[in-house]
Every structure is written in C-alpha cells, then in structure tokens.
C-alpha positions in Angstrom: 48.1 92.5 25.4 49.5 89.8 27.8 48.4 91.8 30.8 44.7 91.9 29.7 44.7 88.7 28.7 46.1 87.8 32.2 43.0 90.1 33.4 40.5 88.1 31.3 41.6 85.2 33.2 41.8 86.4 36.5 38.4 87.3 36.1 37.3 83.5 34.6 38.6 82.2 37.9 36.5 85.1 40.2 33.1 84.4 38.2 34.0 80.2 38.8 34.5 80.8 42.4 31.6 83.0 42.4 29.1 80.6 40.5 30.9 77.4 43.1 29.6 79.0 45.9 26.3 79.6 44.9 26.5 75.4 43.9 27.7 75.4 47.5 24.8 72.7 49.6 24.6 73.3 52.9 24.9 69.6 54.0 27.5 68.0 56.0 28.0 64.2 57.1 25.6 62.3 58.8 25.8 62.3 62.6 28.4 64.1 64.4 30.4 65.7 62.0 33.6 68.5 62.2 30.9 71.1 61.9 30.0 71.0 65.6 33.5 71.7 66.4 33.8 74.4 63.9 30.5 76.0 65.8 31.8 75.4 69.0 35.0 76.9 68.5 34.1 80.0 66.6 31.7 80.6 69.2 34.6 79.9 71.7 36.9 82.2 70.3 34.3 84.9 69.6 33.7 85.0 73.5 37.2 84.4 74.9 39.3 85.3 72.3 42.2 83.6 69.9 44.8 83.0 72.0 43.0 80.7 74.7 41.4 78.5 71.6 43.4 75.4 73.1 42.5 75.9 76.4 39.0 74.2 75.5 41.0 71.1 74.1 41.0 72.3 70.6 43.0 70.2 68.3 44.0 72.1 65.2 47.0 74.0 64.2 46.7 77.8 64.5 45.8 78.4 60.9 42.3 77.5 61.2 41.6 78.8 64.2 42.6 82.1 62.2 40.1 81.5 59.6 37.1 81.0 62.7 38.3 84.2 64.1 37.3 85.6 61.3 34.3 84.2 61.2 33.2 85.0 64.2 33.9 88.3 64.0 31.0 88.7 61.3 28.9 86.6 62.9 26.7 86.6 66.4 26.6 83.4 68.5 23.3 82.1 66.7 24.6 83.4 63.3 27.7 81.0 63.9 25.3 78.0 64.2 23.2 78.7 60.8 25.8 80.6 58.8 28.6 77.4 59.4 28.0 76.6 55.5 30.4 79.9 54.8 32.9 78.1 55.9 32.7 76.2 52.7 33.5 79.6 50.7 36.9 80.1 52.9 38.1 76.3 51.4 36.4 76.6 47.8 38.8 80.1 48.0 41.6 78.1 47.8 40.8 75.4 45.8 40.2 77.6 43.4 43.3 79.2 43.6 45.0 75.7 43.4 43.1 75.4 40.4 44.6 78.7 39.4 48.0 77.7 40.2 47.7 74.8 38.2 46.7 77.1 35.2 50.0 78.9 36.0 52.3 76.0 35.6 50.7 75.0 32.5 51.0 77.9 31.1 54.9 78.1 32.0 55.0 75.1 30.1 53.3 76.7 27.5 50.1 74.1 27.3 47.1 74.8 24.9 44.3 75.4 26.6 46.4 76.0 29.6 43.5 78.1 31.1 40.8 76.3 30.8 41.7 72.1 30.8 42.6 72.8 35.1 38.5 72.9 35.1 38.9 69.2 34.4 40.0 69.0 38.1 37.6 71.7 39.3 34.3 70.2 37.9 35.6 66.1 38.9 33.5 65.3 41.9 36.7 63.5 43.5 38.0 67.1 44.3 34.7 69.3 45.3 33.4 66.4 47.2 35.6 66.8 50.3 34.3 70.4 50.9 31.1 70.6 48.9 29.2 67.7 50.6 31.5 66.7 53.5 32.6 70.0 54.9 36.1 69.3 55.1 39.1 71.4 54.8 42.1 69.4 53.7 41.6 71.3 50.3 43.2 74.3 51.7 46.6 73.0 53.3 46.6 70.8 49.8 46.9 73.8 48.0 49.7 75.3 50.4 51.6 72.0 49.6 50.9 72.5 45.9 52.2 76.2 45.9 55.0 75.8 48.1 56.3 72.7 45.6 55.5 74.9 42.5 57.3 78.0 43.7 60.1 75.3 44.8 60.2 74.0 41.3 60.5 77.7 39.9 63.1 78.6 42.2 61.5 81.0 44.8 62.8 79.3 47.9 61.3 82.1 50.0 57.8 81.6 49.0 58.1 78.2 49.1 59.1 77.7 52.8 56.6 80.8 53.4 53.5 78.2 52.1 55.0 75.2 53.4 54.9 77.1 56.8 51.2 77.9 56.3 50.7 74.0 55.1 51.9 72.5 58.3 50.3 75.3 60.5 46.9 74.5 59.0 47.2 70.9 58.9 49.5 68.9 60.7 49.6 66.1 57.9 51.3 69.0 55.5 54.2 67.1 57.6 54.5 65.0 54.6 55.0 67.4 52.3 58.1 68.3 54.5 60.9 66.2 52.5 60.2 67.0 49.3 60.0 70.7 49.5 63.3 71.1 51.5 64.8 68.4 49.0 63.4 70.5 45.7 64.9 74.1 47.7 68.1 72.6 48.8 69.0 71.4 45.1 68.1 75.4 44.0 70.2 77.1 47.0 73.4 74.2 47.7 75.7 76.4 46.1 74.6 79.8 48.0 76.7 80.2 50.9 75.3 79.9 55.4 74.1 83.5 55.3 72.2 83.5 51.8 70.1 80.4 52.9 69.6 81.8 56.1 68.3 84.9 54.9 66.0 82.6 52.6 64.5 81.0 56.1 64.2 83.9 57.8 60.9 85.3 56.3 59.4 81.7 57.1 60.3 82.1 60.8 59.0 85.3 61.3 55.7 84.2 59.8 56.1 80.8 62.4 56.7 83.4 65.2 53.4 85.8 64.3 51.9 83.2 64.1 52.1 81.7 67.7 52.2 85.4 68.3 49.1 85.5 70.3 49.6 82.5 72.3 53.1 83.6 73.0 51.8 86.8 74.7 48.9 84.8 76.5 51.2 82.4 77.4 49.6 79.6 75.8 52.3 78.6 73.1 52.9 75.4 74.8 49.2 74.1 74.1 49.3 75.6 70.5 52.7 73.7 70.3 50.9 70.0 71.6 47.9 70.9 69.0 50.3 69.6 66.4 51.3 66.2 68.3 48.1 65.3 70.8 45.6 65.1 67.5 48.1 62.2 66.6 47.0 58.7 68.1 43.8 60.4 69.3 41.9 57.7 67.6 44.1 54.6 67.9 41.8 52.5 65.3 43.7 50.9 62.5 41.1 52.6 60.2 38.7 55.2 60.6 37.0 55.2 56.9 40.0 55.0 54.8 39.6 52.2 52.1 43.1 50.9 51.9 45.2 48.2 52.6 44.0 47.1 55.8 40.8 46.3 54.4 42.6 43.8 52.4 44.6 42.4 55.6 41.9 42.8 58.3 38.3 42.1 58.6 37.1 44.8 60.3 39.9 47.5 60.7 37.7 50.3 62.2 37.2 48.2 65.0 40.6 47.0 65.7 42.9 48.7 68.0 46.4 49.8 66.1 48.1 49.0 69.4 47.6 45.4 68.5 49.5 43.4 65.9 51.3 40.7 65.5 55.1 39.2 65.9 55.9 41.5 68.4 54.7 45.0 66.3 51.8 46.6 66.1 50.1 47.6 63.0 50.0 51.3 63.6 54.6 50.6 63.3 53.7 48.4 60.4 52.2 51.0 58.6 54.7 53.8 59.3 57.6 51.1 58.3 55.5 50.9 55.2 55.2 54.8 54.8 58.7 55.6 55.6 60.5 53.1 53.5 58.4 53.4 50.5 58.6 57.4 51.0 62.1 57.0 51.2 62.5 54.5 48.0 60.3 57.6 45.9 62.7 60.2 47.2 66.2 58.9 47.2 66.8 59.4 43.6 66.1 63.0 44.2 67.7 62.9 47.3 71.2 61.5 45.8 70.8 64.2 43.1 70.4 66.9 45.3 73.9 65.3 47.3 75.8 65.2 43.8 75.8 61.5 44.5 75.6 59.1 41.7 74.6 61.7 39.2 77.1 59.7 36.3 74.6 56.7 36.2 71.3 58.5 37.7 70.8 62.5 36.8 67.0 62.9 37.6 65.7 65.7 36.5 63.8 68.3 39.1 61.1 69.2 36.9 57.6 69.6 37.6 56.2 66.1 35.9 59.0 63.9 38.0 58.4 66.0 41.5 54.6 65.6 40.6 54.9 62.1 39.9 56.8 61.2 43.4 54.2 63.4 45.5 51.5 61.9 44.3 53.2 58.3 45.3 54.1 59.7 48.4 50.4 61.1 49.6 49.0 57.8 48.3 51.7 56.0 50.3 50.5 58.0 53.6 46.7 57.1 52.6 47.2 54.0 51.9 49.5 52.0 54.6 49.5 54.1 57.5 46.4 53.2 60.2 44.2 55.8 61.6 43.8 57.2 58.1 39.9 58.6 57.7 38.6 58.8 53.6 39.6 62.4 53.7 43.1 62.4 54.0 43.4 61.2 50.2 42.3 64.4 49.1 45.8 66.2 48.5 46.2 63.8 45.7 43.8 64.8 43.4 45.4 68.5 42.4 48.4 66.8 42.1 47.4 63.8 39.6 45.7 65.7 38.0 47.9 68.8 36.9 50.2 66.3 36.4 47.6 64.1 33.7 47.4 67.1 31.7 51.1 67.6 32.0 51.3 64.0 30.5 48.1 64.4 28.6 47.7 60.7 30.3 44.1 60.7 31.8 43.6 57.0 32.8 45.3 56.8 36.4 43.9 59.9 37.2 40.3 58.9 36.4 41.2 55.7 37.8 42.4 57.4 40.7 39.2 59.9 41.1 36.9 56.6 40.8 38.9 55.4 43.7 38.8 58.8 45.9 35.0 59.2 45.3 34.1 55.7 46.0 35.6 55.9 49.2 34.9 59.4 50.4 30.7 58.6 49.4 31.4 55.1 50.9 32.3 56.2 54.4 29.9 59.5 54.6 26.8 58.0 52.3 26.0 61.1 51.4 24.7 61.3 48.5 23.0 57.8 49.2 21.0 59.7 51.6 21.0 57.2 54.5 23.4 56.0 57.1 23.0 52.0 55.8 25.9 50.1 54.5 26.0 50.1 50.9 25.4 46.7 49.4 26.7 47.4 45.9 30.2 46.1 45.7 31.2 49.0 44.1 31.3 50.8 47.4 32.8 48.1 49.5 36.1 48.9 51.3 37.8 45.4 49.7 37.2 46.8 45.9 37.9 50.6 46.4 41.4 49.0 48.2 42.0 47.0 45.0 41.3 50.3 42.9 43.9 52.3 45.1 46.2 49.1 44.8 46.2 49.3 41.4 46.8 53.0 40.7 49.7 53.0 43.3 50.8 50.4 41.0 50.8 52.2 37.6 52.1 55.3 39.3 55.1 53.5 40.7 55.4 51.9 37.3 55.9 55.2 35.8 57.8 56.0 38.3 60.5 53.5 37.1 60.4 54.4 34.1 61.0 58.4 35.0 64.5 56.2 36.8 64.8 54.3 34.0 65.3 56.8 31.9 67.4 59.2 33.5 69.8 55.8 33.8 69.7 56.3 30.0 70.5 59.9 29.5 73.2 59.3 31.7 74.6 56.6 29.6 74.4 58.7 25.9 
C-alpha cells in the first residue's frame, strides 16, 4: 500500500516536471547574457573535447561543463545555438527534485498534505524565475546544498558529503554551504572512531577524483583547479544587480570599484567582515553543541526547522553584505524558506522574502517589463527591495533568538 502510494507520487512529480517544461519560454536576459557562454562552450567541448574546457578561459567548476558535454553530444554545432533553451530542462530537473526532497522531509515529519503544499514553492515565481526567464542555474547546486543538509540532518554522512561534493563542483558559492554541513555530520559521527569517519569521506573523494578525472589525464587539473578561485574578483564592482545593503550605503554601487573604501578598508573586506562574523554568530550555538561545550545552559537542538532557520540567515547574509553579489545569487534561499514556512506553517517572511527575491531578480533583468529602461515604479528600486531584504533578515534573526532562547530554557527545567 505505502509503495504504490510512493509510486502515485513519484509519478505527480514526473507529470509536474513534464508539464514545467512544456511552460519552459525560450527567453533569456536582455543583452549579453550566460547563454552565449553556454553556446560557446558546448560548442567548444563538442569539438575539442571535456578535458581542455578551461583552456578557452572557461570559468565554471567541472560539474557543468559535465552537463554541456552532454549536451553537445545530442546536438550539432547549429543545433547547440537554437536548442540552448534545453538547457532549462537539465535545471527544472533538479528543482523539481528539490521540490521532491522537500516532500520527503515533510513527510518524515509526518505533515498533511506533505505531497502536495512543496507546490507552494514550485508554482511561486521567486523560485522558477531564475531559470524559467533568466536562464540561470544556481537552482541546481541549491538543491545539492539542500540534499546534502537533509541527508546530514537524517544521519547519512556519506550521501551528504557525496552532494555537498557535487554542490561546490557545480558552483563555487556552494562554498557557503561548507560549515554547516561538516558541523550537522560531525555532531552525527564525533563519537565514531579515525577509521569510521574516514571511511565516511572516502566515497566523497573518489567522486572529487573522477571528477577532475579527465583533466588529470590531460593534464589540465591545474586550470580546472583555478576555475574555482579566478571567477572570484573577476568583476571587482561593489554590486553587480544585487539589491542589498550597498544600495542603502552607496549611490551607485554597480559603478564603484570594491577596491575602494574608506578608513583604510575596502568595501569588498567590509562585506566579508560582515559575512563572516554574522555567519559565525548563526553558527556558533551549533558549533558549541557539536564541541559538547556549554550544552548545561545552551542544548540546541539539530533538527531540521533550527538547521533551516540558520541556512537561510546564512545565504541571506552572503546576499546581502558581501559586494560583487549579482540578483541571482539569492536564489538558494527560497527552497529553504520555504520548506521551512510549511515546517512552521508561518508563511509571512517567506512571502515577504519571495516579494523581495522577485523584485530584485525582474528589477535587474526587466524581463518581464519587456524593455531594458529603468523602472520608475518605486516598487522596483534597489533602495526599497534593500529595505524588504533588511527587514526579513530581521524577522528571521528574530526567530532565530528565540530558537536560542528557548533552548536556554530547556536547559534550565
């Protein structure tokens, strides 16, 4: 009975991915958008092959050069240019298995409806937008982070490191992921002794190693290596379409140089100052749980809706201090808040939070506005969407304390 029932849903999730991409628009942002490169690598790699994809100055991880491999092998060199929009499929894959995950961990904790309320997240425009109409990709190495933290939470350390490996190979800014997953393993596997955690690693570093596999054997593993620093600082702007704080600090951030600043630092170390100690602050309760430190006065729990709660802070964090952040790159946030609302069954930050991601992602691309002009509406200006993002990070850290607060209390009855 439970197996077909697991079947029925299976197959709800197949005929939604299936309807998505017919939905699928094949539009992409105005001017020169990621698409070129996506052409002009998977017609690079058709012709020269995988393993000398850096040699043209490429600046991905492997993963996706994986993914254009593939696509080029189905596809001639003028079937690359007009077929590009498949590339959409590939992400809305795995955003519907995120989407799928998240029916999974409601489901563990036995949620009515627990199939069908992850669609909030699917249908909210906040979430398809970033592929759908921008033709971006962050949505897949959000949903490695999301899997490796859920198979973390359940104690699977192997699968865990297995996706977070595939998260940082796809995107480098899975980076951020980094701390929280080993923190969220390490409390599950302390006890185990050198070898048992080693032999929980080792599956991870053998998919690392096949991975650089075919830039080992062409000897280009040292350019597949720099693909994960050189796309760092590439544009040294303190803003490239991100509406966050800077727009509140700095007239016209996009067209200030983050190697400027003032008393002696420069903003781009002002906002990873920002990032790292705030970071820190959301972590170290976990961290000193984790330790066995302080556990008499502050036992936090490593549960789904806390670990949720401080990823969420942390991505918005990254988003919102750091410089050099495009619109994009608050896009992991959004399966996260919102498996975590329904968790709650507390909807407001996360609409308030979608409002915010939408704004800013149709803000910067004017996609649907049809037309490259500025928007004069105030709704879309940089100063307001901040103010939205200033207040969610707000209510979030505000629950946040009261997630501490609490676990101060249960230690004290």
């Amino acid at each position: 009975m439970q197996f077909s029932k697991e079947i029925k849903n299976i197959t709800l999730y197949l005929l939604i991915f299936g309807i998505g991409c017919l939905l699928i628009p094949n539009v992409y942002v105005w001017g020169n958008s990621d698409r070129d490169c996506w052409i002009t690598w998977s017609n690079y790699i058709g012709h020269h092959g995988l393993q000398n994809i850096y040699k043209l100055g490429a600046d991905y991880p492997p993963l996706w050069h994986y993914f254009l491999w593939l696509f080029s092998k189905f596809n001639t060199s003028e079937r690359i240019f007009l077929n590009v929009v498949y590339l959409k499929y590939f992400v809305f894959f795995f955003e519907v298995l995120g989407i799928f995950t998240a029916y999974k961990i409601l489901l563990f904790h036995k949620v009515k409806y627990a199939n069908t309320l992850p669609l909030l997240i699917l249908i909210n425009i906040a979430f398809w937008y970033n592929n759908f109409l921008f033709g971006q990709i962050d949505g897949v190495h959000s949903v490695f982070a999301f899997i490796s933290i859920t198979f973390a939470l359940l104690n699977k350390p192997i699968f865990s490191f297995i996706f977070l490996v595939l998260c940082i190979n796809f995107k480098f800014q899975g980076i951020i992921f980094l701390p929280i997953i080993l923190l969220v393993n390490y409390n599950n596997v302390r006890g185990y002794s050198f070898l048992k955690i080693l032999s929980l690693i080792i599956p991870s570093l053998l998919l690392q190693v096949l991975i650089f596999m075919p830039f080992i054997l062409s000897g280009n593993v040292k350019l597949a290596i720099n693909s994960f620093t050189e796309s760092l600082g590439r544009f040294p702007v303190v803003n490239m379409g991100a509406y966050n704080i800077w727009w509140l600090l700095l007239d016209n951030p996009q067209a200030i140089n983050d190697n400027n600043g003032i008393f002696g630092f420069s903003y781009n170390t002002y906002g990873m100052l920002a990032f790292f100690a705030l970071s820190g602050l959301v972590l170290l309760p976990f961290g000193l749980k984790s330790l066995n430190i302080f556990t008499k006065n502050l036992n936090i729990e490593f549960s789904f809706v806390n670990i949720f709660q401080a990823t969420v802070l942390i991505i918005l964090i990254f988003f919102y201090f750091n410089t050099q952040m495009a619109s994009r790159y608050s896009h992991p946030v959004i399966l996260f808040a919102g498996t975590l609302a329904i968790l709650r069954k507390d909807y407001l930050r996360f609409f308030l939070l979608s409002l915010a991601v939408f704004l800013n992602m149709e803000g910067a691309s004017k996609i649907l506005k049809g037309n490259i002009a500025d928007f004069e509406i105030f709704l879309f200006q940089p100063w307001f969407v901040s103010l939205i993002f200033l207040i969610v990070i707000g209510l979030y850290f505000w629950d946040y304390l009261k997630i501490i607060n609490q676990s101060y209390t249960r230690s004290h009855t």
